[in-house]
Structure formats: structure tokens, C-alpha cells
SESE-755965 format. One record per atom (N, C-alpha, C, CB): x negated, y, z negated. Coordinates in steps of 0.001 Angstrom, whole numbers, plus 500000, padded with zeros to 6 digits. Atoms other than C-alpha are relative to their C-alpha. Last residue first. Glycine has a CB too. Example, Ala and Ser with C-alpha at 12.3 -4.5 7.8 and 13.67 -1.06 7.14 Angstrom:
BEGIN
500820498810500060486330498940492860500770501090499270499586500462501415499110498810500000487700495500492200499100501200500000500992500027498754
END
This chain:
BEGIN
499119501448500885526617478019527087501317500353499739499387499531498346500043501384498965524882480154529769501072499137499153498193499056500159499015500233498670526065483209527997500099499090500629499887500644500923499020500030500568524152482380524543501056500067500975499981500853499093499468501189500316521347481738526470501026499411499896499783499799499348499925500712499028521226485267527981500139498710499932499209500211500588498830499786499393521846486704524656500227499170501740500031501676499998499492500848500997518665484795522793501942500221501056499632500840497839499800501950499584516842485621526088500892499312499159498510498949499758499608500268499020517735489366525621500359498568500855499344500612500365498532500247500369517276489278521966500541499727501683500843501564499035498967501144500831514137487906522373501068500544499865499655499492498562499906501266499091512947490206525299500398498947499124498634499591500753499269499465499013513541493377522926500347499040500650499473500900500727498824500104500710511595491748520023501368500033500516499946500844499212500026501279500613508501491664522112501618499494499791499135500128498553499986500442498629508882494897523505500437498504499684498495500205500848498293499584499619509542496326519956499996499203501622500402502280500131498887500975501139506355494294518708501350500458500733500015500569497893500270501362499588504065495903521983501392499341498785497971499439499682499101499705498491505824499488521461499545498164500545499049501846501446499027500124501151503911498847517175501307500400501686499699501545498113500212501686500393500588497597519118501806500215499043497914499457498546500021500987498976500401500979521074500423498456499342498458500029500676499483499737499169501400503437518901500137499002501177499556500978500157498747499981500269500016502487515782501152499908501153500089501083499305500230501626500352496788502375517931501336499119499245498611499927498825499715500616498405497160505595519117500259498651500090498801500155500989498840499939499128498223506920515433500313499177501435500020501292500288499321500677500424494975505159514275501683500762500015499292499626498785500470501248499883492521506784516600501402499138499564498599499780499047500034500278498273494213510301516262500068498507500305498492500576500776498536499298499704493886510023512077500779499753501261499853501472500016499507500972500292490372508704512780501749499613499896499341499924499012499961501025498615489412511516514246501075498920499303498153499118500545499098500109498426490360513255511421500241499530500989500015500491500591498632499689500437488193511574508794501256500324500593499907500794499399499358501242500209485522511671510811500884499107499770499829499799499700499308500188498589485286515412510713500449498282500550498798500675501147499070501002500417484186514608506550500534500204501601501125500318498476498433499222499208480954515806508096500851499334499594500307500040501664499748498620500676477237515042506745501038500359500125499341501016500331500091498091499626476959513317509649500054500612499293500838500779500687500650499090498716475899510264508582499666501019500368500378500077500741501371500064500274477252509728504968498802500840501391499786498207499807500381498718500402480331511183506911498645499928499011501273500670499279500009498930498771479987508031509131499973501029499254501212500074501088501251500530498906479437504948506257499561501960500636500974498456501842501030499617501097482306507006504038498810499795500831500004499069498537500069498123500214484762506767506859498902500178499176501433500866499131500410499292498945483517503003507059499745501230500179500588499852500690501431500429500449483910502221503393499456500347501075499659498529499589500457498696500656487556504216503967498511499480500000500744500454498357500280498960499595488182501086506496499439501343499365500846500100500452501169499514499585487208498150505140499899501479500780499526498970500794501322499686501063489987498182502751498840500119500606499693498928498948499220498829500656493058498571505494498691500573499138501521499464498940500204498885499035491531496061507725500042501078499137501029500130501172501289500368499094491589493359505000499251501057500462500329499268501220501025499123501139494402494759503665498736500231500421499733499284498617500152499620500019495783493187507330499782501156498203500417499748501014500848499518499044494465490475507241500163501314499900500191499522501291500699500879500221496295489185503989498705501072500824500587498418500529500699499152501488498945491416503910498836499878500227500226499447498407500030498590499746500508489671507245499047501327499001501515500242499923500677500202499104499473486338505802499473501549500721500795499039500794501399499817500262500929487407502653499211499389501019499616499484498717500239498857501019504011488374503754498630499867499760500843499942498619499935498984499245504749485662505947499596501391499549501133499986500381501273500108498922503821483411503293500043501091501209500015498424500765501095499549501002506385485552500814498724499055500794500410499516498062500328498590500054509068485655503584498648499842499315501113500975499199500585499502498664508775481664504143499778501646500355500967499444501063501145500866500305509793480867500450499499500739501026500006498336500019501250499382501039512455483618500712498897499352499777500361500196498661499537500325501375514096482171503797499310500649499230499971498704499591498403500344500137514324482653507861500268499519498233500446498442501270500213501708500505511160484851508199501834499447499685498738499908497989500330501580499115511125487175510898500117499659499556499166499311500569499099500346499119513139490061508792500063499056500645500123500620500634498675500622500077510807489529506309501029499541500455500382500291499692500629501644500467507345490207508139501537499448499240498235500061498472500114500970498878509155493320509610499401498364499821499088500737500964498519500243499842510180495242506470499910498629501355500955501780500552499241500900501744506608495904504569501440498614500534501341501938498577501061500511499883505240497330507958500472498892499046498783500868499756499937500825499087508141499288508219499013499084500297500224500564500866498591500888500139508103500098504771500014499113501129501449500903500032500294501385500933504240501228505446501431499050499311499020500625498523500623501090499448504785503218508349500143498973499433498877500095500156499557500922499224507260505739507254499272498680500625500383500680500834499043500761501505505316506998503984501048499689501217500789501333498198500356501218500830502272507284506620501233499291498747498585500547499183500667501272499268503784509581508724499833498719499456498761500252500337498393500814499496506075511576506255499657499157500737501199500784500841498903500475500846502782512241504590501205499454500440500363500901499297500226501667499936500462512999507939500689498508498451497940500037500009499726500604498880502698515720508207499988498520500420499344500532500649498503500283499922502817517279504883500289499112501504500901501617499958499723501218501223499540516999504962501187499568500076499878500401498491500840501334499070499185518963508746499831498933498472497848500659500963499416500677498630501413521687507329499832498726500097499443500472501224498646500163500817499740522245503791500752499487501104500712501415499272500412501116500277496437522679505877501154499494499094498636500044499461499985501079498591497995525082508091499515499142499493499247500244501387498948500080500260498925527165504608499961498833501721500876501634499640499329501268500978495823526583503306501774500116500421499667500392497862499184499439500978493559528339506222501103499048499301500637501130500636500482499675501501490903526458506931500894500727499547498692500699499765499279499049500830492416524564510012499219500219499081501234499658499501500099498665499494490819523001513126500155501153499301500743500129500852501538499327499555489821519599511837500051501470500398499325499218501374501011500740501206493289518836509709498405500788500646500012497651500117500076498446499574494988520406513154499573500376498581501565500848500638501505499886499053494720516587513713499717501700499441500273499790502312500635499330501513498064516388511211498390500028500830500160498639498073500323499208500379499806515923514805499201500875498891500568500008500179500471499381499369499083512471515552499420501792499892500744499625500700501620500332500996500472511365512415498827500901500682499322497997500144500408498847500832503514513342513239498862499961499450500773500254499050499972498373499781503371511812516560499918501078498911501230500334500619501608500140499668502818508147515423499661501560500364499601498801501481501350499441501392505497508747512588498947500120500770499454498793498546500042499100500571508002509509515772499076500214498811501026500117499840500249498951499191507082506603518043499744501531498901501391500048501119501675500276499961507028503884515282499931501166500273499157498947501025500963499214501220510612505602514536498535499789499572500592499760498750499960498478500480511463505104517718499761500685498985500861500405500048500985499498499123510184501395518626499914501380499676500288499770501440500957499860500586512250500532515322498881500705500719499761498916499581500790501629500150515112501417516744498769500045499181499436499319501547500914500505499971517798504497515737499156498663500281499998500300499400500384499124498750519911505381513158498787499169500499499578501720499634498495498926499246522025503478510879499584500570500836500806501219499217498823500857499856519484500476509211501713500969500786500215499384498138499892500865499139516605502704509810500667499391500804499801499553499757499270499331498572517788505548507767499789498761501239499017501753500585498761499707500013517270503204504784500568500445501086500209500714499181499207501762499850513798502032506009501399500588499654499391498399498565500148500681499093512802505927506319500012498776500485499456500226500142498902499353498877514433507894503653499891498588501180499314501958500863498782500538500013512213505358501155500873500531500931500507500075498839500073501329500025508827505579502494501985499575499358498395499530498779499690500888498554509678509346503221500225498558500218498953500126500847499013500189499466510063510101499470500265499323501419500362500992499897498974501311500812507128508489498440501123500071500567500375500089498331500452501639499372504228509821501267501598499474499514498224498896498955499314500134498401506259513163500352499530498977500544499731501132501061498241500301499971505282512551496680500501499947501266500950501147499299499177501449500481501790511327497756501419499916499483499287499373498848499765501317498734500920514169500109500613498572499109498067499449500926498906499821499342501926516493497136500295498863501358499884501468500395498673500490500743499661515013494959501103500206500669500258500606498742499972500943499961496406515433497448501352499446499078498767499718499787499595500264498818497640518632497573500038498722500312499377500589500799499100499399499971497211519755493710501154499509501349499406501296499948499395500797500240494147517786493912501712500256499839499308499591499065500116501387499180492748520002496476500782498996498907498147499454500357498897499954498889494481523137494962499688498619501046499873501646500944498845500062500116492667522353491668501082500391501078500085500552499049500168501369500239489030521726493493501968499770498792497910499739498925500910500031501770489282524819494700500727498734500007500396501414498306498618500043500907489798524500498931499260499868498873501225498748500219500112498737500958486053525663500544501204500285499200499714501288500793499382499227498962486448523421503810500425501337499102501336499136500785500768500072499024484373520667501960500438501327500750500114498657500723501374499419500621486386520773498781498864500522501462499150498465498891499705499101500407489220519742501687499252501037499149500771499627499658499886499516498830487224516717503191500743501400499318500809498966501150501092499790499072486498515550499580500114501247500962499875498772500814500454498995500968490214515651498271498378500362500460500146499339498347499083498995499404491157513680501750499392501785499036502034499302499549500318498346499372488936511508501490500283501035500272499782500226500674501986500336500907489737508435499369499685501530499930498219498896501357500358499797501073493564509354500238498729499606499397500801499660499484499913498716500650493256509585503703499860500540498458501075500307500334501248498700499704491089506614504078500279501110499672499580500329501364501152499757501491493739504518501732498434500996500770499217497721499183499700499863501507496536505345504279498949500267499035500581498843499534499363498381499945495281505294508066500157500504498043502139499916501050501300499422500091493558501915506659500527501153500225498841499562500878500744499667501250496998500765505496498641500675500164499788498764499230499065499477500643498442501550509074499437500291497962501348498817500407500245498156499678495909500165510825500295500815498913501024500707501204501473499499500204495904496786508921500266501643500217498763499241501254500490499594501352499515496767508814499099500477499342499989499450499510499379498802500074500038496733512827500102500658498073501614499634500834500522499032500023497441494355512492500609501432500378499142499668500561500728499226501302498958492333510602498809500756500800499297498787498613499141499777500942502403492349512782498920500387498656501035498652499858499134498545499617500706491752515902499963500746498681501797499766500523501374499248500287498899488805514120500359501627499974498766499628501310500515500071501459502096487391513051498827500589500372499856498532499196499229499023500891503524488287516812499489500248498511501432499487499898500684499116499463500831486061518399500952501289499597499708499667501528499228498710499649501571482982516442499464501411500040500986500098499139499653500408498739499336480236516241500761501151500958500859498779499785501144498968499298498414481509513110499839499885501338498586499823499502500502498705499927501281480419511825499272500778500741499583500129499319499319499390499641501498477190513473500467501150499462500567499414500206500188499353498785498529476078512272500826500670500960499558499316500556500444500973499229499758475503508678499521500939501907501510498662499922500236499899499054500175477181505451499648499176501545499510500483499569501495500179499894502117475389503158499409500582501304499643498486499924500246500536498578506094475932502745498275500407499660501024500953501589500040499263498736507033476268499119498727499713501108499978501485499565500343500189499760508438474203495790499446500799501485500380499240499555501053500685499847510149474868493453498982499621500791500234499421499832500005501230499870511286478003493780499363499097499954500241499838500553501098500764499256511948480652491887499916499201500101499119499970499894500688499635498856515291482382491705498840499432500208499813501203500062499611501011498744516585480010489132500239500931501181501470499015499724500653501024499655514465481690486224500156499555501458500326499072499145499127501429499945516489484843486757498968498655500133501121500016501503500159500785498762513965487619485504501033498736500015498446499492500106498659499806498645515031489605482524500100499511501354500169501356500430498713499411500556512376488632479588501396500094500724499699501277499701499753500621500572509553488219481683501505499025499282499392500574499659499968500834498832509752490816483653500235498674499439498717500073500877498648500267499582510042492540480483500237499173501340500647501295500128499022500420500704506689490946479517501629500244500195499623500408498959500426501792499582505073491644482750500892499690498791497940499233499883499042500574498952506212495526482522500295498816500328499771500317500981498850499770500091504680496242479374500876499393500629500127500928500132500094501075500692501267494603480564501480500484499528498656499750498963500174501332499402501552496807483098500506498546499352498618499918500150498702500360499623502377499762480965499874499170501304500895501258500164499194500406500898499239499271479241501501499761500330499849500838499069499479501787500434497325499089481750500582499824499444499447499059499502498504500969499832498098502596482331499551498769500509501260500603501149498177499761500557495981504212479861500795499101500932500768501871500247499617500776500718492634502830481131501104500204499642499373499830499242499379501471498864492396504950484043500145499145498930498792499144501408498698500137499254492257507643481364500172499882500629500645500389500159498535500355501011489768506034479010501310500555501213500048501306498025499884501183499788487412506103482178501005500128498823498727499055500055499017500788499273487701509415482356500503498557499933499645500081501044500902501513500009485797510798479184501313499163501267499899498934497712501079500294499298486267514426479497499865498532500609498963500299499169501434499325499507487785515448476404499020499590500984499212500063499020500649500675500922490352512743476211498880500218499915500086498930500045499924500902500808493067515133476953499328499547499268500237499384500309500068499293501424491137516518479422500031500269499117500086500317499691501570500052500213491015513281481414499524501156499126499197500087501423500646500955500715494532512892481123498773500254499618499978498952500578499650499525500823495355516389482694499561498395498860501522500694500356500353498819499934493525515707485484500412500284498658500510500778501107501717500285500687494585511966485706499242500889499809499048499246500728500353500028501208498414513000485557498669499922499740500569499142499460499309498353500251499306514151489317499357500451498672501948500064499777501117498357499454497326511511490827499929500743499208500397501069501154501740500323500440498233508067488452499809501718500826498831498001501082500371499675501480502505509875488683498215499626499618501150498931498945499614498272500181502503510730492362499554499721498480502021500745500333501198499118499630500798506934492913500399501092499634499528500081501374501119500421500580503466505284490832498791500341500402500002498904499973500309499748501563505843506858492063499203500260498972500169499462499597499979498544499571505398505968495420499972501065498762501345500243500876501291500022500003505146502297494101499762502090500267499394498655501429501118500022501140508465502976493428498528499894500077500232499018499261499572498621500571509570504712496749499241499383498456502099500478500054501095499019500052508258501544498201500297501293499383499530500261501298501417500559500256509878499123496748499161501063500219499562498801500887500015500192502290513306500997496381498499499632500112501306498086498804500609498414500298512429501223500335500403500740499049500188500909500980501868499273499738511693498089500529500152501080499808499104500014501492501035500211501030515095497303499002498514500016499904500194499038499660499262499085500751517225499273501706499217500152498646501497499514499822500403498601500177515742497393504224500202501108498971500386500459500881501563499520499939516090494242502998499374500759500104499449499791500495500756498660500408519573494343502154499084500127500130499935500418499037499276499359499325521131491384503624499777501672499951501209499528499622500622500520498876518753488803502099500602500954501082500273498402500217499495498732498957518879490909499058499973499593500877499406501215500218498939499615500548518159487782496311500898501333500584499560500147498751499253500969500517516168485723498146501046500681499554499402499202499061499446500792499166514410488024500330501027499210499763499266499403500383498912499112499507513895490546497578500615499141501247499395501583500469499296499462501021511983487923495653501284500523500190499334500865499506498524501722499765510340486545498950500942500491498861499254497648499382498989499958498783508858490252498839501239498996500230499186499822501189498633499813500480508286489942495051501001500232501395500017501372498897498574500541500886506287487192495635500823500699499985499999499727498666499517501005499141504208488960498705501015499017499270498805499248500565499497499713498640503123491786496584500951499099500395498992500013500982498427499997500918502474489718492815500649500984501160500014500881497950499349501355500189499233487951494450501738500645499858499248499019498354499534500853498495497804490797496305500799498896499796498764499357500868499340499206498948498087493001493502500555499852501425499325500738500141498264499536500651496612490928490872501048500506501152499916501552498779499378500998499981493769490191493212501389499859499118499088499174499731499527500568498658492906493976493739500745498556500017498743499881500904498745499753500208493412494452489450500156500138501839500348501429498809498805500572500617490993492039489398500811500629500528500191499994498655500153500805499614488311493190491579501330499518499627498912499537499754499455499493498466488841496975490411500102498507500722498707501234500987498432499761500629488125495571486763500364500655501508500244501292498279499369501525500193484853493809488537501495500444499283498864498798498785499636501630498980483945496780490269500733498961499541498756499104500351498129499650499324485025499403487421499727499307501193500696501982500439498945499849500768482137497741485001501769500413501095499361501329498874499728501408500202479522497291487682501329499609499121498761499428499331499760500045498444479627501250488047500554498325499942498315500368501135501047499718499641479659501879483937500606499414501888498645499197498924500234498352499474482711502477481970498474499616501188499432501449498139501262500183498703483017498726480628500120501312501022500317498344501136500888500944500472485397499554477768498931500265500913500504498553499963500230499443501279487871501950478905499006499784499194500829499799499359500978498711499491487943500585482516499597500605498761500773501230501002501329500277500491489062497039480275499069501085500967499594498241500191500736499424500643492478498581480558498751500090499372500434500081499594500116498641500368492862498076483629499774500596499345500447500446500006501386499501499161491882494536483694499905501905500293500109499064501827501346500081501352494011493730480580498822500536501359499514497671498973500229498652500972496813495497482887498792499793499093501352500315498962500033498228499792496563494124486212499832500696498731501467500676500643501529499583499428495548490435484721499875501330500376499552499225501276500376499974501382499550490514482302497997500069500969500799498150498676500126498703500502500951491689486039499747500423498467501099500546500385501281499334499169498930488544487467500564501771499432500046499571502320501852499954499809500675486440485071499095500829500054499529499620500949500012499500501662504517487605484997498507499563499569501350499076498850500025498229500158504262487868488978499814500074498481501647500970500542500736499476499119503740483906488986499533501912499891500849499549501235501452499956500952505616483369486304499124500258500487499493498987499392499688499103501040508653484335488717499099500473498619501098499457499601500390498630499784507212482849491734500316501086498870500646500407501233498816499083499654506849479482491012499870501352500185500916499943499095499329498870501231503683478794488741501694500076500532499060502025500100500677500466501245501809475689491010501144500642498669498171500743499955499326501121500271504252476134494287499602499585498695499811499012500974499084500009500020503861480174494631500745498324499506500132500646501146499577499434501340500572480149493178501513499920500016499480501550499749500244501056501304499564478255495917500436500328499122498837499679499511499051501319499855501717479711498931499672499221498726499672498995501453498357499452499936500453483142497721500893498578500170500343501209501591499737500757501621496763481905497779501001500441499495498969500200498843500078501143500036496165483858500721500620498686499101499049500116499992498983500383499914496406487000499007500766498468500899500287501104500300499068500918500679493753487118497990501342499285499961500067500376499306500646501453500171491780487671500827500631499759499262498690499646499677500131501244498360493782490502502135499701498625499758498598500341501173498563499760499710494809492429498379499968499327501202500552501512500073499470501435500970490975491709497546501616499660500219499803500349498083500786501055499487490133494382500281500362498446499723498723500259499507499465500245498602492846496621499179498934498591500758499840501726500975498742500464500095491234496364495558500884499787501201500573500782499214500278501209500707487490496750496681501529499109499912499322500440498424499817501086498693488157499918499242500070498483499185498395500062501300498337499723499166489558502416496644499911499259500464500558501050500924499231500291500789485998501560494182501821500187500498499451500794498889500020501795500554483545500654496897501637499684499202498371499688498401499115500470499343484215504644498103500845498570499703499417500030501041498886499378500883481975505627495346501427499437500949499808502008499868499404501117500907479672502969497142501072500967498523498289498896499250500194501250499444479049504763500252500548499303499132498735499587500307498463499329499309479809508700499260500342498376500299499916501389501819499634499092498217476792507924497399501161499980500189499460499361501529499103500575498855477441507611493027499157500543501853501949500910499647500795499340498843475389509387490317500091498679501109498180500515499481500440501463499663477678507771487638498813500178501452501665498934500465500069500779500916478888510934486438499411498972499978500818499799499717500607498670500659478944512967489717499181498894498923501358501418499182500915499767499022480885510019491539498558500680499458500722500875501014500666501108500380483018509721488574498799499767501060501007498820499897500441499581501510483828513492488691498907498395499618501844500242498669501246499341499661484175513163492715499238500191498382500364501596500913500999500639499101486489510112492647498903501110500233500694499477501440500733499678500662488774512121489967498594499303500606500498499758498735500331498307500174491975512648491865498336499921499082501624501012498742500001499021498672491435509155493887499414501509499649501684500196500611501377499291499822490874506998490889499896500874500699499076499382500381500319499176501172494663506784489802498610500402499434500568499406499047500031498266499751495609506193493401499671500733498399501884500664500687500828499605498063494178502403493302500098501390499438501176499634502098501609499846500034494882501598489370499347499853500728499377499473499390500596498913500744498333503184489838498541499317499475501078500535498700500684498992499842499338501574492905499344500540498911500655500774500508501012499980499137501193498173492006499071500710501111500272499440500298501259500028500842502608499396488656498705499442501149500277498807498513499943499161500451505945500967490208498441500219499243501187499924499384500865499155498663506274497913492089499613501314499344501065500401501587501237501037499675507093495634488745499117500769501350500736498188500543500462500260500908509756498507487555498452498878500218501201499581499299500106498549499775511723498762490945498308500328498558502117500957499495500687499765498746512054495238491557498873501041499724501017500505501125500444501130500618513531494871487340498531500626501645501400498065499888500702499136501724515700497914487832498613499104499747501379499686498092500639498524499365516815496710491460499313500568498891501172501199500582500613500398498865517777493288489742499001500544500263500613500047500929501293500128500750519115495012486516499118499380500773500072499295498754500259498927500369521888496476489582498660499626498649501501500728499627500721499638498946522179493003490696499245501557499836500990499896501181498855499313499092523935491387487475498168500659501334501455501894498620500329498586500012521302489001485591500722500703501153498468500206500101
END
């Protein structure tokens, strides 16, 4: 298969691992309503799949030596879609847990393969192809937001049929995957976790510079439409916005690994998303819509730079594609982890107060934190090349 059906193939399998996360988001207050939901366990249904995306992912080295990695992804993206579309069916609260369960472990499994994926077959392009990766997934949230409004009217009302629609192009996608995948990219056999992973004080670094970073992410979008209704936006200019943060989440996620590789360190473009993240604070101060259009747009180019680089750094360390996709899902692993307990928190606290203000903070919190643990990796990284060059002189 030439390289260009490669990128078509990448592009096409990531494209399906968001849309039965961000394709509850625009309608989390209808099903809320509907299902006489708290703010506590309506949340359950954004935080469940990121959650399962940590723990499951674990089981990345197993699936990787039992299936290989190519049947591997052609599996779990035939479980993403029968589990998506069984929202259509089982409509009730218990019903979109256990199809939210799945299509989290789907998601964590077929991640971290296609990383080694791109490892193997872009080992020189990595950056370039995360941020194909992520721009599709990017996609794939703009298109579940933008459409589930107009879906749901469609089918007079009845949402759950339209989160069910795109399983189908899941299950689409697994068969061409199928179909056009190079067998003799996956390998037989791959490296087993062992204590010297976790041994390592960079691999943690690294997931909890993910954690944050995804929790920054799936809190804003739980809450974001909320926190806005809240501040007297109509409920079509809140989802209206919440769509726009996810195309500018998309584009940035790709500008920003590409520009990487020509401008620039990594310490500096931590620096610069932590500042624009920083700045969307003006989230708590603003009711008028054109300062709240600002401060989205803000914490958008933020967050759609984080998560490549988040994506990009577990590869770069590893020295093969077997060892990317544990590295990957170790990094994933914990930090989803982080990522999914966080909106369940935000929810916890504005249960509390009554106040999506929470929400913002948090924003602050997880810029500083971005900030600090993502100047620790560049420090890090800094003193290895220095020792690797100072070696290299002695000899």
C-alpha cells in the first residue's frame, strides 16, 4: 500500500475515535432533562470512556502480541460501532453506561496501536502524522457537535437514535481497515511491560503532563455548554460555540506539531498554549458574547496544541514501533485516568456551589500545572542532549 493510502487509512481510523465522546456533549442537557440526570452522573457519560481509555489501555502489549496490531484495531473499531449503535436500543441511563464502557475500551485499545502504526511506518514523520491524527479526530468531534442538533430533529426528538448513527461508520471504517492495511506492519511479537517502565521518572512526567492536559480538555467540553446557559447564552449560541471551540481545538492540533518541527522548542510552545490557556480566565469575568468568543477561541488553540504534543513525546522516546505503542499506552493509561476523573470532579463542585465558576479556576490550575511539569520535561531533555554531546566529545 503506497504511503499516501497510508495517511488516508491513519486519517480515517482517528476520525472515529471522538465521535461517541463529543457527540454527547451538544445534547448533555436534553439527556440530562430526559433521563432526570444530576450534574454528577450526567457527567458519568464524558468521564466513563476517558476513564476506560487509562485502564484499558494497559492491555495494549496484550492485544498487541495475541491479534498483532492490525486486527487488533480491526476488532475494537467493529466493538466502537456495534456499541454505538446499541445507544439506539438501550436508551435508558444503564443503557449509555455500558455502550459508553465499550466504546471507552475500544478507544484505548486502537489509540496506542495506531501510534506504533505511525511509528513504524513514519518513523521520520511523527510530528507531522499526529497532527493528521489529531486534526482527524478533530473532525470527528466538529462533525458529532455540529450535527447532533440537527440529528436529533431529524428523528423527532429521540436522541439516542442520533448517537447511534455513527456507529455505523465505525464499523465502515474497521472493514476498510481491513481491506487496505499492510499485514506486514504488525508485529509479531511485543515488548512486555516490566519494572523498568515505571521505574522511569520521565514516563510518569509525560502521563501526567497528559493527564492534565486531557482533563483541561474533556472538563471544558462537558461544561462548557452548561457554564454558558448559566451566564444567559441561548442554548443555540452555546452549542454554536461549543462547535467552534472544537474546529479551532482541530485546526490548532494540527498547525501546532507541524510548526513544531521548523520553529521553536517544545519548552516554548508548552509556554505559549499555557498562556493562552491561562488567558481564557476572562471565562469568569465576561457576559458579554463577544469576550466570551475571545476567551474560547483561546482556550481552543490551547488545548488543540497540547494534546499533539502530548501525543508526540511518548514516541519520540521510544526507539521502535512495538515500544511506541507501550509507551503510548502507559502514558494514556494514567493519564486518561486523570483526564476522566476530572469533569466528575467539576461536576462534584458546581453540584456544590451551584456555580459552573469552578470550571474556570480550573482552567488557571491546569495551565500552571501544564506549565510547570511540561519546563520540568524540556529541562530534562535539555541535560540529555548536553550529556549525550559532552560524551560524544570525550570520545
Amino acid at each position: 500500500m503506497t504511503k499516501k493510502k497510508t495517511v488516508l487509512l491513519i486519517f480515517l481510523v482517528a476520525f472515529n475515535l471522538r465521535l461517541g465522546i463529543s457527540s454527547v456533549a451538544p445534547i448533555l442537557a436534553t439527556i440530562q432533562r430526559s433521563l432526570h440526570l444530576s450534574n454528577f452522573s450526567v457527567s458519568l457519560l464524558t468521564s466513563i470512556p476517558v476513564i476506560c481509555m487509562g485502564v484499558l489501555a494497559f492491555l495494549v502489549a496484550f492485544v498487541q502480541k495475541k491479534l498483532g496490531r492490525n486486527k487488533g484495531i480491526f476488532l475494537f473499531l467493529l466493538i466502537l460501532g456495534v456499541a454505538t449503535l446499541s445507544r439506539g436500543v438501550f436508551n435508558s441511563f444503564l443503557g449509555l453506561v455500558v455502550s459508553t464502557l465499550l466504546i471507552g475500551c475500544s478507544i484505548a485499545l486502537i489509540g496506542p496501536l495506531l501510534s506504533g502504526f505511525i511509528k513504524e511506518i513514519f518513523p521520520e514523520k511523527a510530528g507531522l502524522l499526529i497532527g493528521i491524527y489529531s486534526l482527524s479526530m478533530g473532525l470527528g468531534s466538529v462533525s458529532a457537535s455540529s450535527l447532533m442538533g440537527p440529528l436529533t430533529r431529524y428523528f423527532n426528538g429521540q436522541w439516542s437514535t442520533a448517537l447511534a448513527v455513527w456507529g455505523g461508520l465505525a464499523i465502515i471504517s474497521g472493514f476498510i481497515w481491513k481491506l487496505l492495511a499492510d499485514k506486514t506492519t504488525s508485529p509479531a511479537a511485543s515488548k512486555q511491560f516490566g519494572t523498568s517502565f515505571f521505574a522511569d521518572k520521565k514516563l510518569w512526567k509525560l502521563a501526567l503532563f497528559f493527564g492534565i492536559q486531557s482533563g483541561v480538555f474533556y472538563s471544558f467540553t462537558t461544561w462548557i455548554t452548561s457554564a454558558l446557559l448559566s451566564k444567559g447564552v441561548s442554548p443555540i449560541w452555546s452549542i454554536t460555540l461549543l462547535t467552534t471551540f472544537t474546529a479551532v481545538q482541530m485546526i490548532s492540533s494540527f498547525l501546532i506539531p507541524t510548526l513544531m518541527d521548523k520553529i521553536g522548542t517544545t519548552k516554548q510552545w508548552i509556554i505559549c498554549c499555557c498562556c493562552l490557556l491561562g488567558s481564557a480566565l476572562l471565562l469568569i469575568f465576561a457576559n458579554r458574547l463577544f469576550i466570551l468568543v475571545i476567551s474560547i477561541l483561546l482556550a481552543a488553540i490551547a488545548t488543540g496544541g497540547f494534546f499533539p504534543i502530548a501525543m508526540l513525546l511518548p514516541i519520540r522516546e521510544s526507539q521502535d514501533a512495538s515500544q511506541a505503542s507501550i509507551y503510548a499506552s502507559i502514558v494514556q493509561a494514567f493519564g486518561y485516568m486523570i483526564g476522566g476523573i476530572t469533569p466528575v470532579l467539576i461536576g462534584s463542585f458546581i453540584d456544590l456551589t451551584n456555580s459552573t465558576a469552578s470550571l474556570y479556576w480550573f482552567l488557571l490550575i491546569g495551565a500552571i500545572l501544564l506549565l510547570v511539569v511540561g519546563h520540568s520535561l524540556e529541562s530534562e531533555e535539555t541535560d540529555g542532549k548536553q550529556t549525550r554531546v559532552s560524551q560524544s566529545n570525550n570520545h
